[in-house]
C-alpha positions as CSV (number, residue, x, y, z in Angstrom):
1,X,-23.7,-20.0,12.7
2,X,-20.2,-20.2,13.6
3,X,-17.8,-17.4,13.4
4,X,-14.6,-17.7,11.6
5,X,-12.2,-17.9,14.0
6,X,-14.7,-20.5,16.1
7,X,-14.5,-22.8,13.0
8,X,-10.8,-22.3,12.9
9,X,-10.8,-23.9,16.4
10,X,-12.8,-26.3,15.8
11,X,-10.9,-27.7,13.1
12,X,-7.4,-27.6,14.6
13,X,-8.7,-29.6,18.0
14,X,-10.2,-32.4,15.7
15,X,-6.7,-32.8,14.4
16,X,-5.5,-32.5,18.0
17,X,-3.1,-29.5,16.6
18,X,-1.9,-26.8,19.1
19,X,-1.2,-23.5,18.3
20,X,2.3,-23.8,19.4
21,X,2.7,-26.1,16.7
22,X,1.2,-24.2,14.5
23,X,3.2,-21.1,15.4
24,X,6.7,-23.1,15.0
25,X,5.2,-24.2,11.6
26,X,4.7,-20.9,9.9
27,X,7.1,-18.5,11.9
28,X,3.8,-16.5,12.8
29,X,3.2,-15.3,16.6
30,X,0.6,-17.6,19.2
31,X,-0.7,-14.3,20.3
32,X,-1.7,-13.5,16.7
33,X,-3.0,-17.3,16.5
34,X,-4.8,-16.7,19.3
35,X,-6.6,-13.4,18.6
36,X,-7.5,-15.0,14.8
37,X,-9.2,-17.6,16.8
38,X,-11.0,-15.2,19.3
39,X,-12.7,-13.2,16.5
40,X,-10.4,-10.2,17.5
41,X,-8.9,-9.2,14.3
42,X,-8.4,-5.6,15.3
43,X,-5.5,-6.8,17.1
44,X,-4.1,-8.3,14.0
45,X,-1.9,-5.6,12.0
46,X,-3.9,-5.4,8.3
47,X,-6.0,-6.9,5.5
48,X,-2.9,-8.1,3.9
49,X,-1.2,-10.0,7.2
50,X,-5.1,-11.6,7.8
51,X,-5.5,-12.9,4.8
52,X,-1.7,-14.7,4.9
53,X,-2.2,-15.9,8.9
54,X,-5.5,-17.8,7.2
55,X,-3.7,-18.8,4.4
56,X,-1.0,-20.5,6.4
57,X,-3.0,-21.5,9.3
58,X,-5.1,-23.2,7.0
59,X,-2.6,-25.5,4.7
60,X,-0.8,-26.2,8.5
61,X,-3.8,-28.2,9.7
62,X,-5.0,-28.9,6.3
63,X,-8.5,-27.8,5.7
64,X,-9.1,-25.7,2.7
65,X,-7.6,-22.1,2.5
66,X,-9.8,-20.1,0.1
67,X,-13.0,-21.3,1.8
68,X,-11.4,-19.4,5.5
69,X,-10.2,-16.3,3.4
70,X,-13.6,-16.2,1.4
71,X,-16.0,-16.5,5.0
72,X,-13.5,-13.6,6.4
73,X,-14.2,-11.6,3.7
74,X,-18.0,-12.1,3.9
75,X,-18.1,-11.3,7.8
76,X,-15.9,-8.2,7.0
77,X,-18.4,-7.2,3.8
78,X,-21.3,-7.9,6.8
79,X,-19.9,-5.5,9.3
80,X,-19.2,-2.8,6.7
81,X,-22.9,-3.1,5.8
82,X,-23.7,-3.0,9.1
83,X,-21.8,0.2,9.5
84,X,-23.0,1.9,6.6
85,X,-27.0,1.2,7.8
86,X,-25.9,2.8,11.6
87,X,-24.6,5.6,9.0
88,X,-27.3,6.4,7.4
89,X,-29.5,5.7,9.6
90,X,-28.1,8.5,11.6
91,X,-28.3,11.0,8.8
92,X,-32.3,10.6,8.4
93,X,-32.4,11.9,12.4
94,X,-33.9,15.4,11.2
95,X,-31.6,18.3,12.4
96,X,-32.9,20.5,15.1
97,X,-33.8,24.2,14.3
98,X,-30.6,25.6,15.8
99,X,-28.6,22.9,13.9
100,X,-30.1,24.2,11.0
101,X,-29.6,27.7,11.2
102,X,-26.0,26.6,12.0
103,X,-25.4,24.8,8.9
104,X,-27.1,27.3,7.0
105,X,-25.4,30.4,7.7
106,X,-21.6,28.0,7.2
107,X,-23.2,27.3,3.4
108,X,-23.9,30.7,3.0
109,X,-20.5,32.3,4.0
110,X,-18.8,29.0,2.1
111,X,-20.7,30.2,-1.0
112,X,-20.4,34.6,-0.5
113,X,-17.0,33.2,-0.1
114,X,-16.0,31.2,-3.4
115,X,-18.0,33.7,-5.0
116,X,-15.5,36.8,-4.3
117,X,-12.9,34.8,-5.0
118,X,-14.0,33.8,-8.4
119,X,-14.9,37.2,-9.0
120,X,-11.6,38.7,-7.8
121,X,-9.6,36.1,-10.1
122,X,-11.6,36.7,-13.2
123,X,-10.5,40.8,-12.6
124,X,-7.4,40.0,-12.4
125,X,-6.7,37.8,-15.2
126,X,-8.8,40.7,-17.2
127,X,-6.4,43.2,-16.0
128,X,-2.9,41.2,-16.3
129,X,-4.3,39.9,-20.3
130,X,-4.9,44.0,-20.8
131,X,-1.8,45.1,-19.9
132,X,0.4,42.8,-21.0
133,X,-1.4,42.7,-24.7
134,X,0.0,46.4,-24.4
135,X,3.5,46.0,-23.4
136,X,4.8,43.0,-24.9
137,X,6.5,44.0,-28.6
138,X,7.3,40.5,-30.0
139,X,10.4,40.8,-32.3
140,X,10.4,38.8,-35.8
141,X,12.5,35.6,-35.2
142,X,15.6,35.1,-37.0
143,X,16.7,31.5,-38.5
144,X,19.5,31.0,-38.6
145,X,21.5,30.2,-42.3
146,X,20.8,26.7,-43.7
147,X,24.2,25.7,-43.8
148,X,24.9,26.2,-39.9
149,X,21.8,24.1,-39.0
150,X,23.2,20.6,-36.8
151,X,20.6,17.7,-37.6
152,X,19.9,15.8,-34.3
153,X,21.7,13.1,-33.0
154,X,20.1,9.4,-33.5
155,X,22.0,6.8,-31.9
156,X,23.8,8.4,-28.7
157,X,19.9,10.0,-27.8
158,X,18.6,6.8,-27.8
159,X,21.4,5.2,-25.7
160,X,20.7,7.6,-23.0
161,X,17.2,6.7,-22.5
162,X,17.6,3.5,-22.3
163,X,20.2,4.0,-19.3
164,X,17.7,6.3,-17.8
165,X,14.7,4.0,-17.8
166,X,17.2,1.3,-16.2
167,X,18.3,3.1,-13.8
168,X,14.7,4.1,-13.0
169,X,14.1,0.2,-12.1
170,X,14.6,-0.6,-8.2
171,X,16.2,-3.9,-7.8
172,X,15.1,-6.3,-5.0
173,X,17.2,-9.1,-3.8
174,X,16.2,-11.2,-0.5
175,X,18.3,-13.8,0.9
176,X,16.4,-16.0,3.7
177,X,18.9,-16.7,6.8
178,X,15.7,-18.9,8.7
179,X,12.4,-20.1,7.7
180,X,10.0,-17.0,7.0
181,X,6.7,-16.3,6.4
182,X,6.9,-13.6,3.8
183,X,4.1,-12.0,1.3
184,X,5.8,-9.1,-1.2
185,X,4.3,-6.7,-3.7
186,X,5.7,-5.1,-6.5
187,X,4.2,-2.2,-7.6
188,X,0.8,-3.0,-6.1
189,X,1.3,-6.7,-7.7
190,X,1.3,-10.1,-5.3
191,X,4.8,-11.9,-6.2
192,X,5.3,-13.8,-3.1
193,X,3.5,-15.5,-0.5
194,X,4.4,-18.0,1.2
195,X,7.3,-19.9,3.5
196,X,11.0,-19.3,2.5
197,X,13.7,-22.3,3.6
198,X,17.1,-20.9,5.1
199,X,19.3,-20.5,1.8
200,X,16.7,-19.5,-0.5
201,X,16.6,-16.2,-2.6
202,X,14.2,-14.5,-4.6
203,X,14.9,-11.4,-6.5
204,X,12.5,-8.6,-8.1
205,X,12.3,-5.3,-9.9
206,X,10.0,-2.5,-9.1
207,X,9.1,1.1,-10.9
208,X,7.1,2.6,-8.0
209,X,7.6,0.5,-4.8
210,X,7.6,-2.8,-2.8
211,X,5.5,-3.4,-0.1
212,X,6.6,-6.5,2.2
213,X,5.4,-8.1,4.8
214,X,7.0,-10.8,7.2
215,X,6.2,-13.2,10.4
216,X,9.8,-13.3,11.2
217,X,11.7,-10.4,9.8
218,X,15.1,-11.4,11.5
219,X,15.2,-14.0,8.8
220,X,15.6,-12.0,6.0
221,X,18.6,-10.1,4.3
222,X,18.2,-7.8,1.4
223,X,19.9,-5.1,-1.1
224,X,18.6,-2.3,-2.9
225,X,20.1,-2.0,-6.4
226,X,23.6,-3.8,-5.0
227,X,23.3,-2.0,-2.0
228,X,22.9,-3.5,1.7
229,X,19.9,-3.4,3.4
230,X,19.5,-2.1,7.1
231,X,17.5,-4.8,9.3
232,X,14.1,-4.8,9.8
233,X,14.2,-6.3,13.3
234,X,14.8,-9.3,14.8
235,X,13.5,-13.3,14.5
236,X,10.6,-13.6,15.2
237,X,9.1,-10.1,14.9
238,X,6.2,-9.5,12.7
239,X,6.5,-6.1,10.2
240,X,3.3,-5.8,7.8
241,X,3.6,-2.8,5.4
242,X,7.0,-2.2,4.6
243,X,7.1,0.4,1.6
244,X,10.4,0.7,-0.3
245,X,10.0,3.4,-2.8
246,X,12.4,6.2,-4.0
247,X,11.2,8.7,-1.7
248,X,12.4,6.8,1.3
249,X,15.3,4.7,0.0
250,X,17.6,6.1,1.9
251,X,16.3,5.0,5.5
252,X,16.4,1.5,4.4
253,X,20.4,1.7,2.7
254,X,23.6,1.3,5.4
């Protein structure tokens, strides 16, 4: 049976397609062409840039793209399988006495362990409930007159959280300088994947994060709520994984 990458191969020489061709086609590296077609995926950068190279490989020498992503993630489902019968296959090899004395004297001090700690918290929360059930003098509360009570404010309250939860919102805008290869998530959701012409923009809002990924990053401009973007690199250079989230806004803001 022929491996994924082999029928790959095979169907691009029957169209008498190189990978040069290919590569100038969809923006994405030869020597990431080349390793899909070896069967050396480790060399590729993730799940999510894989699945895109087939996807785009695929419609360039037009043979059918979910049938290549489905077989890649059978052989991937295979080897995991594989994996998890070396795994346990490993744990049935019965441990040797000394191993076993090992691991039981670790469960044993793990467990004295927990124990006194348990105990020790339970004293003193016993202890600190005592005391303080002793100590505190709770004075009666006081309301205050009818007539000074302020009723709450309706309108102005509800104007304010409505600003918050916009502002909460991070705003994506991408301008394409070049043709790009380009897959982006918004909060954990596909959005775009695909080729992007020179000229074309796409815009998106997030309340957790974006996660991008690109065959050609020179070819893409960006802002962050109105603000620039810095670069993320130059044409031709593949980045997989690019998280934009609040916690690390600033490194991607001139």
């Amino acid at each position: 049976m022929a491996s994924l990458g082999q029928e790959l191969k095979r169907e691009r020489e029957l169209r008498a397609i190189s990978l040069k061709e290919i590569s100038n086609l969809t923006k994405i590296s030869v020597r990431y062409l080349q390793a899909l077609e070896d069967d050396k995926l480790d060399l590729l950068p993730g799940t999510f840039f894989i699945k895109g190279v087939l996807r785009a490989y695929s419609k360039c020498i037009g043979v059918d793209e979910h049938y290549f992503v489905n077989k890649y993630h059978e052989e991937v489902i295979m080897q995991e399988d594989a994996e998890e019968k070396e795994r346990k296959r490993k744990e049935e090899i019965p441990f040797e006495p000394e191993k076993r004395k090992s691991r039981f004297r670790r469960v044993l001090a793990l467990s004295l362990g927990i124990f006194l700690a348990v105990l020790a918290a339970t004293y003193f929360f016993i202890f600190k409930s005592h005391k303080d059930n002793r100590s505190v003098f709770k004075e009666p509360a006081v309301s205050a007159p009818k007539e000074q009570q302020i009723a709450p404010p309706t309108l102005p309250l509800k104007v304010e959280v409505t600003e918050s939860a916009q502002e909460a919102e991070l705003r994506l805008e991408l301008t394409f300088l070049s043709e790009t290869w380009i897959q982006v998530l918004v909060d954990g959701q596909m959005q775009v994947d695909g080729t992007k012409q020179a000229g074309e923009k796409a815009s998106f809002a997030a309340k957790k994060e974006f996660i991008i990924h690109t065959g050609n990053a020179g070819g893409i401009a960006y802002t962050i709520n109105g603000r620039t973007g810095t670069s993320l690199g130059g044409p031709g250079i593949v980045r997989t994984d690019v998280r934009i989230n609040r916690d690390n806004l600033a490194d991607f803001l001139k």
